[in-house]
N, C-alpha and C positions, 0 to 999 in steps of 0.2 A: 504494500500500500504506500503511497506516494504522501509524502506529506504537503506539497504544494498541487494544488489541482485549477490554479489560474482562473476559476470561476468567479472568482472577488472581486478581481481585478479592474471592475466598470460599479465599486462599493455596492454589493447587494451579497446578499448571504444567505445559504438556504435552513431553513428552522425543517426540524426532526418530522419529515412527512414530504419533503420537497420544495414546499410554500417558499418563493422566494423574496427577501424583503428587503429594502435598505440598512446597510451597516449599524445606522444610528436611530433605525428604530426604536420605539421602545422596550420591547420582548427582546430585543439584543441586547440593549442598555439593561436591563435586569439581569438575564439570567447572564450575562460579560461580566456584572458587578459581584455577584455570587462565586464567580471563577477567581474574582479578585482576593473578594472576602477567603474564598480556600486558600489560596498563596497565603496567604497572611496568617491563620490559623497552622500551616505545616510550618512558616519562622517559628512561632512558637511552639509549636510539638519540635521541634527540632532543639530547641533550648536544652536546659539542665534542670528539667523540674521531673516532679514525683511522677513516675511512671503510670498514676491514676489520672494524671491530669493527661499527661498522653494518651493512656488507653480511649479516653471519652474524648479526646481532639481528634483522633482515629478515627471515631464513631461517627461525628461530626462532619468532618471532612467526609466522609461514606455519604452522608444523609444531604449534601449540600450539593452533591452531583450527582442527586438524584432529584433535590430540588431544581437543577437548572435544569436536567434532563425534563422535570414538568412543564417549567418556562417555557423552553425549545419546542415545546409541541403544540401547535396550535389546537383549538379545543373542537374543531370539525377533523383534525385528524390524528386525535388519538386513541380513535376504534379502526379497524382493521374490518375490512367489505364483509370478513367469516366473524366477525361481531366482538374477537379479543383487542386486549387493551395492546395496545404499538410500543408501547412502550418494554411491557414484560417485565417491572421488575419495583418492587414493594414502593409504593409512594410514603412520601411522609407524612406519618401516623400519629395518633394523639398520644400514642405511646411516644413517642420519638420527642414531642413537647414533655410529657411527665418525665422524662428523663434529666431532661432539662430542668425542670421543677426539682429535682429531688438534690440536684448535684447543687444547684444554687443553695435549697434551703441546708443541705448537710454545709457546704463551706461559711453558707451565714452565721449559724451558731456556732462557728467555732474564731468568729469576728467580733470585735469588739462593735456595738452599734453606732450607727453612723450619726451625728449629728449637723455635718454639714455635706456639702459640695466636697469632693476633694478634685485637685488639681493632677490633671494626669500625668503621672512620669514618675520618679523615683527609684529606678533602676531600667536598665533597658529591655528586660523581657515584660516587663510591666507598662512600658510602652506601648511596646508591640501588640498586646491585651487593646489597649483604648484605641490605637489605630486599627485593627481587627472590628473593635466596637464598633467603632464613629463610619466603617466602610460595611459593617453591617447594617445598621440603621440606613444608610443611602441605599442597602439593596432592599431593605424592606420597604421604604419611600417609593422607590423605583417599581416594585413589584405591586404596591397601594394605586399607583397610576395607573401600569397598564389595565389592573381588576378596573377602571372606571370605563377604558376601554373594549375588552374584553375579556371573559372568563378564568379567574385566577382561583386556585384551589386554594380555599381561605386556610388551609393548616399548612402550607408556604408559608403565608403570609404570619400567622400568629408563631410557628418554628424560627422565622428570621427574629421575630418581635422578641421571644424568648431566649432567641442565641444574643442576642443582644446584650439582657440579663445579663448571661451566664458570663459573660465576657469581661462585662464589668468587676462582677464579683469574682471571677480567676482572677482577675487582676488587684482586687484588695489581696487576697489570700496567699498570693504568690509575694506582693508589697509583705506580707506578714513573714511566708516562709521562708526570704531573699531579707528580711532586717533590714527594706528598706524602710524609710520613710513617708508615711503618708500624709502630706501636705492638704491643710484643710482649708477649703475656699471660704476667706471671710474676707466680704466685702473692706473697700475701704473707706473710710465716711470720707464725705463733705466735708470741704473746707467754709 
């Protein structure tokens, strides 16, 4: 298989069914920001943290190119003419959110509670956490639009919402496991 196929080449791209559309579509813009948000989640599975927090970035990244693989398919064809789904292969589940849910609330109690904003950064995989975050949010933005346009599987849409979460909170608890510092946003007054 070729990895260049020159079909792009005049900016249109074909989504999972043949449908061909402009580059900078919306449904490209989503599930291209989704591929983003996975680079960014393997920097950090790639880091030196707790092989739990890798195992479930694993999971994650699995679940997140299956979320674009939904993106990619426009929603007149992802039944096949003999009536199976085109896709073939587990969409994401509200299981796949509770997971999400569980992972957040176990690292929460083991955080000190929040009273303010904190300011992002304080070590560099704890970065990489909020810029993970803040390119997750832009994919669930992105994925909020196209549903206004057409047919978005709303557990995409609440899975981003949730990875979001969980991103932030990795990123307090790793601030905690890494002795960084957590920097709390307090306004400055008025002079």
């Amino acid at each position: 298989m070729k990895i260049y196929t020159k079909t792009g080449d005049k900016g249109t791209t074909a989504l999972f069914g043949g449908t061909r559309v402009p580059k900078d579509h919306i449904r490209i813009e989503a599930y291209g920001t989704i591929d983003e948000l996975n680079s960014h989640i393997g920097l950090i599975r790639d880091q030196k943290i707790d092989p739990i927090h890798i195992n479930l970035l694993i999971r994650i990244q699995d679940r997140l190119f299956t979320a674009g693989a939904q993106l990619a398919t426009p929603p007149e064809k992802e039944t096949l003419k003999n009536g199976k789904d085109r896709l073939n292969i587990p969409k994401v589940s509200e299981t796949d959110i509770e997971q999400l849910e569980r992972a957040i609330d176990f690292m929460d109690s083991q955080l000190p509670q929040m009273t303010h904003f904190v300011l992002p950064g304080g070590h560099p995989i704890v970065s990489y956490c909020h810029i993970a975050r803040c390119v997750c949010r832009r994919a669930e933005r992105l994925s909020v639009h196209l549903s206004h346009e057409d047919v978005v599987d709303e557990l995409v849409i609440r899975y981003l919402n949730r990875l979001s979460d969980y991103l932030f909170v990795l990123a307090r608890k790793l601030t905690s496991e890494l002795g960084a510092e957590e920097v709390k946003w307090i306004p400055e007054k008025s002079e």
